[in-house]
N, C-alpha and C positions, 0 to 999 in steps of 0.2 A: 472359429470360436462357437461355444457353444450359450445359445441364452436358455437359460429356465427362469419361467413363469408360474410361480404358484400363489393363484389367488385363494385368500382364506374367507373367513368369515368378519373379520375387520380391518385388516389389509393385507396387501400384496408384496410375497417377497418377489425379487430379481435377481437374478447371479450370474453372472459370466463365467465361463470355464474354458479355459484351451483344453481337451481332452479331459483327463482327471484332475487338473489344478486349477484352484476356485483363485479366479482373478478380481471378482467386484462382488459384493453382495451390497445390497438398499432395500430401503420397505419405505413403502407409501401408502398411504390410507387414501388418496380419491384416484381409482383409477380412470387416466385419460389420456389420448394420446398425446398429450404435450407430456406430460411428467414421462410418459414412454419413453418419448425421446428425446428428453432432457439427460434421464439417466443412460440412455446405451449410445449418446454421442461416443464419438472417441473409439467404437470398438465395428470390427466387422463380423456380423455374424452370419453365418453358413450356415448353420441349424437352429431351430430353438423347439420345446417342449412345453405345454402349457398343461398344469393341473389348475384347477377352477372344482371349492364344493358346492359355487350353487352357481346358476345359470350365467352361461359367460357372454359376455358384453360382445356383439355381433362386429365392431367395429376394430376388437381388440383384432380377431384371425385375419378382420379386411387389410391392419396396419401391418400385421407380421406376414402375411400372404404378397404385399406388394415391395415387402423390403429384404423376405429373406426367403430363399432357396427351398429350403424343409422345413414344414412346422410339423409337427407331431402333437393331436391334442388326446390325452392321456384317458386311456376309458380302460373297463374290464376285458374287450374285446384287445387291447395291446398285446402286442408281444414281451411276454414277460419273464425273468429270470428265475421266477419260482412257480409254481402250480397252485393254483386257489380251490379250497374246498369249501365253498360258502354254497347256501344254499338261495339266495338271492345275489349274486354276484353284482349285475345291474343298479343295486343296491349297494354297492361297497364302496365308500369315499375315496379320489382319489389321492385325497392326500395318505389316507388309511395304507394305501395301494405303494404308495411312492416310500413310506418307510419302511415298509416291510421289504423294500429292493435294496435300500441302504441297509437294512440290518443282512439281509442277501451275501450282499456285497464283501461285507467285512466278517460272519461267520458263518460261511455258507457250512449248511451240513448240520450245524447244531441246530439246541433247543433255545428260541430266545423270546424273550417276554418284552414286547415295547410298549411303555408306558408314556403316553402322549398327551402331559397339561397343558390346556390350549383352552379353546372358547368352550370345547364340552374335552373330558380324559376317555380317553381312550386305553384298553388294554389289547392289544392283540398277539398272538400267539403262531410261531415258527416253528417249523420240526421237519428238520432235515428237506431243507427247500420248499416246504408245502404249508398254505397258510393255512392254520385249523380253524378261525374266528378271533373274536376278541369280544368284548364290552364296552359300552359306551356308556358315560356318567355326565354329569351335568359338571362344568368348571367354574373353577373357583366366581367367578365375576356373575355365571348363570345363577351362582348361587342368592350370591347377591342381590341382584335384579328382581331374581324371585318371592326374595322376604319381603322386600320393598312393594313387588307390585301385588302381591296377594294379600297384602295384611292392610288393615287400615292407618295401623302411624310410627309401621315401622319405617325407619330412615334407611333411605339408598348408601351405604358404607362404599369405601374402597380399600385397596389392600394398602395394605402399610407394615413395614416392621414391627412396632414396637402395639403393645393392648397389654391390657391386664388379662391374666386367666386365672380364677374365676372372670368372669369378667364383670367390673366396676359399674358400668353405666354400659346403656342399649347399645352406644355403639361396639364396645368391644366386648359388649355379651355376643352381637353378630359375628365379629371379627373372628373372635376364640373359636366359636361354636364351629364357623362354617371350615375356618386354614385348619382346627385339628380334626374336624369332619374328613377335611378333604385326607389329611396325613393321614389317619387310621386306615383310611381306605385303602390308600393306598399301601399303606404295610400289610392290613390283613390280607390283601391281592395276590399279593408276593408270600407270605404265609401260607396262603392256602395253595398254592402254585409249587411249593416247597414240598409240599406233602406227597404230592404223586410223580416230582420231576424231580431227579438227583443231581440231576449236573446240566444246569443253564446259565445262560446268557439275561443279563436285563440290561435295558439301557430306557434312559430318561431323555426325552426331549419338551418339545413343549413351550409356547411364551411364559408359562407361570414354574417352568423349568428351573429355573436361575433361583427362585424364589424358594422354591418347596424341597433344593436336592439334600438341604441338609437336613432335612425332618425325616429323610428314608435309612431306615435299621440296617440294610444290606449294604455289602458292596453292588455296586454297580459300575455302567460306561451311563458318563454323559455325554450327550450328542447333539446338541440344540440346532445342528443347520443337518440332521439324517431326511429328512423331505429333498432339499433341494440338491445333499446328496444323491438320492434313491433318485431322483428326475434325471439327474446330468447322469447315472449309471443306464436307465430304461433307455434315455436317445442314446448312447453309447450302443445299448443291445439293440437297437432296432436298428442302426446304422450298417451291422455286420451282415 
């Protein structure tokens, strides 16, 4: 069995896989080795693959180094199913890295555009197995955070369904302003990506995923577990 490890910026997914079929997925906000191994009782694992975007907890590789066979921890330098054209590689997230193998994976050869609302959006760009770049945006919750902490009495919001637009009162002036900030963005993205590209692929993943897919003008694929898909395909390729 295979485990993947992807720590984010406010928690950690986990997923089991025999080969390519996802047997468990869990997310935990404190990572520690009890919640470790609380969640992967029950399973035997032979490999596991760890993506981490900010510096990984020393104890986490000592718990997977003394219980499982292969750990694979996930950098620029991997072996990788597509070819990176980035100009600071060393610099490239690897979660950035791990959906770009899941979109790999499922349209190897085309043009595709992944759009990834999480703690910051991300766009990044595919073309014919080779990663061209992408952009990185501030997500919907940074938004937030940021009204609040730069201003002096604007109120900390959360996201919710329902606001007025216009909006009524500060909070769902913030509300409106930042979720249709975030949606325009993301349409014009896709607009302008329209113009020079005739025939692609987009696919939406992202924790604010669930939240924003019906605000996007296109079709699309959504994909909300393509990270820890892309992880469980890279230890697959580095296994062979």
């Amino acid at each position: 069995m295979n485990l993947i490890v992807d720590i984010g910026n406010t928690s950690t997914k986990l997923a089991v896989y025999e080969k390519e079929k996802k047997l468990s997925v869990s997310r935990i906000n404190e990572l520690s080795c009890e919640e470790m191994e609380k969640e992967l009782s029950g399973f035997k694992i032979k490999k596991a693959i760890v993506s981490s975007v900010k510096k990984l907890p020393p104890f986490i590789i000592d718990l997977f180094l003394s219980n499982i066979p292969s750990v694979h921890v996930l950098s620029h330098k991997s072996k990788l199913p597509f070819k990176i054209e980035y100009d600071t590689p060393e610099t490239l997230g690897t979660d950035r890295i791990a959906a770009v193998a899941g979109a790999c994976r499922l349209f190897s050869g085309k043009e595709i555009l992944i759009i990834d609302a999480g703690t910051a959006i991300t766009f990044d760009y595919l073309s014919a197995d080779i990663f061209k770049g992408g952009n990185i945006s501030p997500g919907i919750t940074m938004r937030f955070k940021a009204l609040n902490s730069y201003t002096g009495k604007l109120p900390l919001v959360t996201l919710t369904e329902s606001y007025t637009f216009p909006g009524r009162n500060t909070t769902d002036a913030i509300r409106a302003g930042v979720i249709t900030g975030v949606s325009y963005e993301i349409n014009e993205y896709i607009r302008t990506f329209e113009k020079k590209h005739t025939d692609f692929k987009i696919i939406l993943t992202g924790g604010d995923s669930e939240y924003l897919k019906d605000k996007i003008d296109c079709q699309y694929t959504y994909m909300p577990d393509i990270v820890i898909d892309g992880l469980n395909y890279i230890l697959e390729y580095n296994a062979t």
